[in-house]
C-alpha positions as CSV (number, residue, x, y, z in Angstrom):
1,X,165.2,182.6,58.4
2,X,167.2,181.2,55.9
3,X,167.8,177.6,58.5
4,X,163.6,177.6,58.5
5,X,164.2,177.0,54.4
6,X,166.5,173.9,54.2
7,X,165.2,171.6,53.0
8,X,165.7,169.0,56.1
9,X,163.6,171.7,58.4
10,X,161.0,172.5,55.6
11,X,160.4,168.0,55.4
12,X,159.7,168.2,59.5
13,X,157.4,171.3,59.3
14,X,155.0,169.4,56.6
15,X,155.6,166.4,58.3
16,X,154.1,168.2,61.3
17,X,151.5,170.0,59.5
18,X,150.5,166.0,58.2
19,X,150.6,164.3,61.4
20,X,148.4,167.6,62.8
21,X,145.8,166.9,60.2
22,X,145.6,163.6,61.0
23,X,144.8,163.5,64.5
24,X,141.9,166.8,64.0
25,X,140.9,164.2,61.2
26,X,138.4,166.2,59.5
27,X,140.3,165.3,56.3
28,X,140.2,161.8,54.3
29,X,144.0,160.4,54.9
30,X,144.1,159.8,51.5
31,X,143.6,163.9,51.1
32,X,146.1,164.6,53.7
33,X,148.8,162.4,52.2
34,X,148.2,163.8,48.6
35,X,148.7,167.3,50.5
36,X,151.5,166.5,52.1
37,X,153.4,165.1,49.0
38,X,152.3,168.2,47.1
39,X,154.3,170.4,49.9
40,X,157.2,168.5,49.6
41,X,157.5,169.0,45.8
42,X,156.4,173.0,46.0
43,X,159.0,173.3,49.1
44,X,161.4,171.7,46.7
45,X,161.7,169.8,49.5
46,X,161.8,166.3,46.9
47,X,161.5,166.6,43.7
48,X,158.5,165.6,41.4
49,X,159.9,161.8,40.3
50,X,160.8,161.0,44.0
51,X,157.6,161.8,45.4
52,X,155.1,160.3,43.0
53,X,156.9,157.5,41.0
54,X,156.5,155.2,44.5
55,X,152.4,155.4,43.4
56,X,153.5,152.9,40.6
57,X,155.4,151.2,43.2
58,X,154.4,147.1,42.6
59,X,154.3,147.1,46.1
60,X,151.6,150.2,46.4
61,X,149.7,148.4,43.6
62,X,149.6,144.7,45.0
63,X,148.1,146.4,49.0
64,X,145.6,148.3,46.8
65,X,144.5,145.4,45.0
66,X,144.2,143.7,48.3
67,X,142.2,146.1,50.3
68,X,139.9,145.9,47.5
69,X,139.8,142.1,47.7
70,X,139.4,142.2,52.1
71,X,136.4,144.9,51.4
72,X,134.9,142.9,48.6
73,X,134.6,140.4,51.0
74,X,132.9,142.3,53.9
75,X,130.5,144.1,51.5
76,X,129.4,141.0,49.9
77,X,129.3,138.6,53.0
78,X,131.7,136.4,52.8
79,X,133.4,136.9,55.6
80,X,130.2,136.3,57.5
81,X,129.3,133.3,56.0
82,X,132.2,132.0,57.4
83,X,132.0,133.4,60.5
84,X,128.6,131.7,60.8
85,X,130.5,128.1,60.0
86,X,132.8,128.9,62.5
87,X,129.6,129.6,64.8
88,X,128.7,126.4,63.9
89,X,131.5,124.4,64.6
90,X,132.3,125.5,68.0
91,X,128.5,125.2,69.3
92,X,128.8,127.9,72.2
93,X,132.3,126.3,73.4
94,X,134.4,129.5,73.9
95,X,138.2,127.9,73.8
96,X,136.6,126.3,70.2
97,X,135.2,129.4,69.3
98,X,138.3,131.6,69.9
99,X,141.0,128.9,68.6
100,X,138.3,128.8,65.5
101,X,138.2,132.2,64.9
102,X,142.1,133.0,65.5
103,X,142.6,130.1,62.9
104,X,140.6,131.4,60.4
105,X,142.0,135.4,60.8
106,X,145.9,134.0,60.4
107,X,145.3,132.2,57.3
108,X,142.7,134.9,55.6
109,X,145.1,137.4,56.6
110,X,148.6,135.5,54.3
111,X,146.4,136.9,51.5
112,X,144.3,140.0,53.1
113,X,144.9,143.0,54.2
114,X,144.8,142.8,58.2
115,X,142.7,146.0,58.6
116,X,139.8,145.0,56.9
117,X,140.1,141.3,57.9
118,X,139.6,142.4,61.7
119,X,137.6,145.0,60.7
120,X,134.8,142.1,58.9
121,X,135.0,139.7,61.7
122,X,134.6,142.5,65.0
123,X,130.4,142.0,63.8
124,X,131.0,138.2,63.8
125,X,132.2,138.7,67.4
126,X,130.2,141.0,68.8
127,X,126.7,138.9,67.7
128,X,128.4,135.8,69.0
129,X,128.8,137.6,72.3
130,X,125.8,139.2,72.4
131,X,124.1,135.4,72.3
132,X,126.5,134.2,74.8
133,X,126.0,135.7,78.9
134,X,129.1,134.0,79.3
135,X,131.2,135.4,76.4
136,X,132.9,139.0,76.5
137,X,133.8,141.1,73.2
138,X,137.1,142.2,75.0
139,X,138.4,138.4,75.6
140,X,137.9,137.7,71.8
141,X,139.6,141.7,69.6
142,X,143.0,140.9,71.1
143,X,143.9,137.1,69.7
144,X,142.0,137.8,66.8
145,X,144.0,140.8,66.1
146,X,147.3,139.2,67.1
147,X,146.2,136.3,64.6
148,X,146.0,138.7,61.8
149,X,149.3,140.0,62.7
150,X,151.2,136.8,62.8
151,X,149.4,135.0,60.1
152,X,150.2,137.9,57.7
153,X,154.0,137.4,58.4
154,X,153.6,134.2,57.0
155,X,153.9,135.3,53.3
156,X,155.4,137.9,51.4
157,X,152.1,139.8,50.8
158,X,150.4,139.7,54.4
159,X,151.5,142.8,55.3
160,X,153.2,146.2,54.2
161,X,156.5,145.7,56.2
162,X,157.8,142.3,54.1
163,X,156.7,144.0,50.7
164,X,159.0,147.4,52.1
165,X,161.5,145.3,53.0
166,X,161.5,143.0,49.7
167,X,161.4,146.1,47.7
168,X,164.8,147.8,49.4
169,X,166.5,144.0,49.0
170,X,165.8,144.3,45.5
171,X,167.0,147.7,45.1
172,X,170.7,146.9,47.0
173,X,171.3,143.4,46.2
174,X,168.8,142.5,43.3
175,X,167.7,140.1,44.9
176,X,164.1,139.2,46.1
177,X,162.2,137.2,48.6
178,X,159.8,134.4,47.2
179,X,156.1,134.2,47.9
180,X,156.5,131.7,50.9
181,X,160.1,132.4,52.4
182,X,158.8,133.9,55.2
183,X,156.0,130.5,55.6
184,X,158.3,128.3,57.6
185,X,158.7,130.7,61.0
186,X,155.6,132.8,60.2
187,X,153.6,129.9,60.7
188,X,155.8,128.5,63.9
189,X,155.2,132.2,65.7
190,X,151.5,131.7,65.0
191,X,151.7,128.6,66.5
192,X,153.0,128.9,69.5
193,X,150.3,132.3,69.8
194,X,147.7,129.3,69.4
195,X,149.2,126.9,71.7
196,X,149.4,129.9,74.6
197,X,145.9,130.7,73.9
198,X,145.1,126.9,74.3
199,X,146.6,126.8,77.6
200,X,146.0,130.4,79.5
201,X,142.9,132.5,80.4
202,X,142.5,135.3,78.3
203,X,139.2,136.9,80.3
204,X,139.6,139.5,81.1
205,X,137.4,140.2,84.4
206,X,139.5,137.5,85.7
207,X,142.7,139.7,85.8
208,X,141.6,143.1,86.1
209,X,138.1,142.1,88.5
């Protein structure tokens, strides 16, 4: 009994209880984490300070603001508006339409959150396809996923794992990564992702029939 109440087994069995109430997902994940933070302080698990004082984190601060930014520009149609230019520009040609659209999703997503960037253009996709008997949904989601994921590596804000990472470098060393360290081979990775989409066949039917 008392190895069920260290602390290390007590963190796992909320952990557990978390990751449970995720999947059944009948609470918000916002409730679920606020539940799970509460545990750990009641279980003694952490105390108050450690648990809570990362919600004043910069780094928690500077993703909210952003996620507020990505929606702002799904609710008010922005990122439809330029979808439609994007539309425009590749009049029907698919390789211009999905080098277009990857373009657009990398550099967006240096200043967006990735999740609601994919998440605004999906539509943009699916009524281009939709117009289209020769264009799939399924050849478009991947690269323009992949775009958001490589263009957000190109600056310090793209994406939570270079904000983590800044925050621990300033916590051991002091020092801290600048807004565009990260430009120079972000930018080369997303690159080369356009250059292989430029030169092989993404369709799917074509591989998999």
């Amino acid at each position: 009994m008392d190895q069920l109440l260290q602390p290390q087994v007590l963190g796992l069995i909320i952990l557990g209880i978390c990751i449970l109430l995720f999947l059944i997902n009948r609470l918000s994940q916002a409730t679920v984490g606020f539940i799970g933070c509460l545990l750990m302080v009641l279980t003694k698990v952490a105390s108050f300070e450690d648990v809570f004082s990362q919600f004043s984190n910069d780094i928690v601060l500077l993703m909210a603001s952003a996620m507020v930014v990505g929606i702002a520009m799904f609710n008010t149609g922005v990122a439809q508006i330029l979808g439609k230019y994007v539309i425009r520009f590749s009049s029907g040609n698919e390789k211009i339409f999905l080098i277009s659209i990857c373009i657009l999703t990398g550099i967006l997503s240096m200043f967006l959150p990735n999740t609601a960037l994919i998440a605004s253009f999906i539509p943009i996709i699916d009524s281009v396809c939709k117009s289209s008997t020769s264009l799939k949904r399924r050849d478009f989601v991947l690269p323009v996923a992949l775009s958001a994921m490589f263009g957000g590596a190109s600056t310090l804000i793209g994406t939570t794992p270079q904000l983590t990472a800044n925050g621990l470098l300033m916590k051991l060393t002091e020092k801290e990564l600048g807004m565009w360290d990260l430009t120079g081979p972000g930018l080369l990775i997303f690159l080369l992702f356009l250059i292989f989409l430029l030169f092989m066949d993404l369709r799917m039917e074509k591989k998999y029939g």
